[in-house]
C-alpha positions as CSV (number, residue, x, y, z in Angstrom):
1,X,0.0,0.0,0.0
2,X,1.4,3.6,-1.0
3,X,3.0,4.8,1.8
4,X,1.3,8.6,1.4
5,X,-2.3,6.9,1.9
6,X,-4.1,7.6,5.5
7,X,-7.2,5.9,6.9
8,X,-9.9,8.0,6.9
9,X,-13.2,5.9,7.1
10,X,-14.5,2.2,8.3
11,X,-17.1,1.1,6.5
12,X,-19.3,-2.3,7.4
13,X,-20.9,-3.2,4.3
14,X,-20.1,-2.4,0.7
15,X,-23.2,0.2,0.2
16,X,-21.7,2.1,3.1
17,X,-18.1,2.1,1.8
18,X,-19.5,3.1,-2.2
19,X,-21.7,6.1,-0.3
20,X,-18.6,7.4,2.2
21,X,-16.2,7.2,-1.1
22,X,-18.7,8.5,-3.9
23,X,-18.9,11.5,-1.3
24,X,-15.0,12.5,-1.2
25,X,-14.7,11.2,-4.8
26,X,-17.4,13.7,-6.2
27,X,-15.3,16.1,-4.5
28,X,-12.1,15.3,-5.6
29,X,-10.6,13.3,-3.5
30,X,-8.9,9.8,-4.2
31,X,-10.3,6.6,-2.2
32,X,-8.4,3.8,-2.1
33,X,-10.4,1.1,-0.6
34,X,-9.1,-2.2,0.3
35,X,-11.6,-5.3,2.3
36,X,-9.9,-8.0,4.3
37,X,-9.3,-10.7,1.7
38,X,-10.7,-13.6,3.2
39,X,-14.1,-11.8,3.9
40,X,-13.6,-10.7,-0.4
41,X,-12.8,-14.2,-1.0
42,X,-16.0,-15.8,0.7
43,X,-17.8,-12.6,-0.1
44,X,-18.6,-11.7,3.1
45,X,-20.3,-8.4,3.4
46,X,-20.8,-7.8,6.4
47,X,-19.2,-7.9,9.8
48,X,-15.5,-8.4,10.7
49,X,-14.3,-9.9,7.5
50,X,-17.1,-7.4,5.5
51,X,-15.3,-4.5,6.8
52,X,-13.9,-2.0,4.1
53,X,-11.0,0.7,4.7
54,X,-11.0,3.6,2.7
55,X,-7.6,5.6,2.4
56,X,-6.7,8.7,1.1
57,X,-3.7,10.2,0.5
58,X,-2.1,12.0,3.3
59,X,-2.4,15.9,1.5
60,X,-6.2,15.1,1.6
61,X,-7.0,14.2,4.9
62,X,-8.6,17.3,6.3
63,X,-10.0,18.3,3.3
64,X,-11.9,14.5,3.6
65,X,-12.4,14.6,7.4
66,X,-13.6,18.1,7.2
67,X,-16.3,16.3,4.5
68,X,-17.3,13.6,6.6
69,X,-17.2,15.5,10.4
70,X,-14.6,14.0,11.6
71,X,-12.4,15.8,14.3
72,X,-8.9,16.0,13.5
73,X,-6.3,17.0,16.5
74,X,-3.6,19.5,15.5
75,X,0.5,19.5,17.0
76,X,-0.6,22.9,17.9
77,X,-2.0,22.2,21.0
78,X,-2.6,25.9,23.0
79,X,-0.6,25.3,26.6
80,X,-1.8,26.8,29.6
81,X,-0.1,29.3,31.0
């Protein structure tokens, strides 16, 4: 897997994945997404083994969080004084 690529979204059955990525994809955004292969193998949608990771590249992970509400924690954490 291309090193550059971040996980940005578990799905739990392929209609979920295919709506998460259609989302970042109609905006621009690269999805890689990758199911374990045994659950692909049996076809297993559901579930552990139906689980599906999408990935995107690492330069579009708060553009694809912001998208899908996800919080993102900064380095630039403000320190008490």
């Amino acid at each position: 897997m291309d090193d550059n690529l971040v996980l940005i979204y578990t799905a739990y059955n392929p209609m979920e994945a295919k709506a998460v990525a259609g989302n970042l994809e109609s905006r621009g955004i690269e999805v890689i997404t990758r199911q374990e292969p045994a659950g692909s193998a049996l076809g297993i949608t559901v579930g552990a083994l139906g689980e599906m990771e999408l990935y995107v590249h690492e330069a579009d992970y708060a553009d694809a969080a912001a998208i899908l509400g996800i919080e993102t924690s900064t380095d630039d954490e403000t320190q008490a004084d």
